[in-house]
N, C-alpha and C positions, 0 to 999 in steps of 0.2 A: 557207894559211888555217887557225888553228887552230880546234879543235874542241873544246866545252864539252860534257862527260860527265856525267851525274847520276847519282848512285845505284850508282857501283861499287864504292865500300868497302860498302855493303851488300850487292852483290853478291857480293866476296869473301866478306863473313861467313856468307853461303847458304852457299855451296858449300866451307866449314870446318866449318859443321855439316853438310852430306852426309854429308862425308869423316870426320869422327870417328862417325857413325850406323854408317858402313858399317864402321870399323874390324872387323874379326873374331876380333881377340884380346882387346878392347878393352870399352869399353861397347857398343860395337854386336852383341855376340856373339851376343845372342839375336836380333837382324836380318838377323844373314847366315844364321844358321840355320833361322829362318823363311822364308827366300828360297830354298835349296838345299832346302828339306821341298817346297815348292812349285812349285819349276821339276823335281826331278824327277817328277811326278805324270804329265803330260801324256806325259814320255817311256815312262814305266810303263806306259802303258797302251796308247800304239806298240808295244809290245815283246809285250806281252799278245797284241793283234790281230794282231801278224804271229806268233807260236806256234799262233794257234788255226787260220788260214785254210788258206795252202798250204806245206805238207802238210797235211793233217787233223789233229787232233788223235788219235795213237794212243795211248799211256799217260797222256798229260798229267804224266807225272813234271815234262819242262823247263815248261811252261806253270806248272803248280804252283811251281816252282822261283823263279822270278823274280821277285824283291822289292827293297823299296828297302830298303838299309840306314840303319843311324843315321849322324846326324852329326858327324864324327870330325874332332881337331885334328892336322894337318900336321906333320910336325916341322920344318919351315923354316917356318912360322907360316901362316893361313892356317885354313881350313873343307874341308873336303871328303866328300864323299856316294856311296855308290855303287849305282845299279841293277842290276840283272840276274840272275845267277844266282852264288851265293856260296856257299862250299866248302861252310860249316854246312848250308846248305839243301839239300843234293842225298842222295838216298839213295843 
């Protein structure tokens, strides 16, 4: 029994413009980097509440320490972002 589809070349052309938005070398650059500023926030601030709880906070040097850094291009192409505690910022 065949089946009559409507609307899948526009389908396809959705999800061609996804896919070049998302691009991250691309014109999408400043979307994936706005994406990676954003999804690490919520982890940043996991990281925060598990430094301050248990143990207590004694110095707070590591609580201090823990930052998100910028967002950096990959040498095999790509976005990538890093949380936590980074050489520069430790005394």
């Amino acid at each position: 029994m065949p089946m009559n589809v409507d609307g899948l070349d526009h389908f396809m052309t959705d999800i061609a413009g996804m896919a070049s938005a998302m691009d991250a070398d691309g014109a999408g650059a400043p979307t994936a980097k706005h994406i990676l500023e954003e999804a690490a926030v919520p982890i940043h601030q996991q990281m925060k509440a598990n430094a301050s709880r248990n143990p207590k906070i004694i110095s707070g040097k590591l609580h201090g320490a823990l930052n998100i850094g910028k967002v950096k291009r990959r040498r095999n192409g790509g976005k990538q972002i890093t949380i936590g505690v980074h050489r520069k910022d430790w005394d």
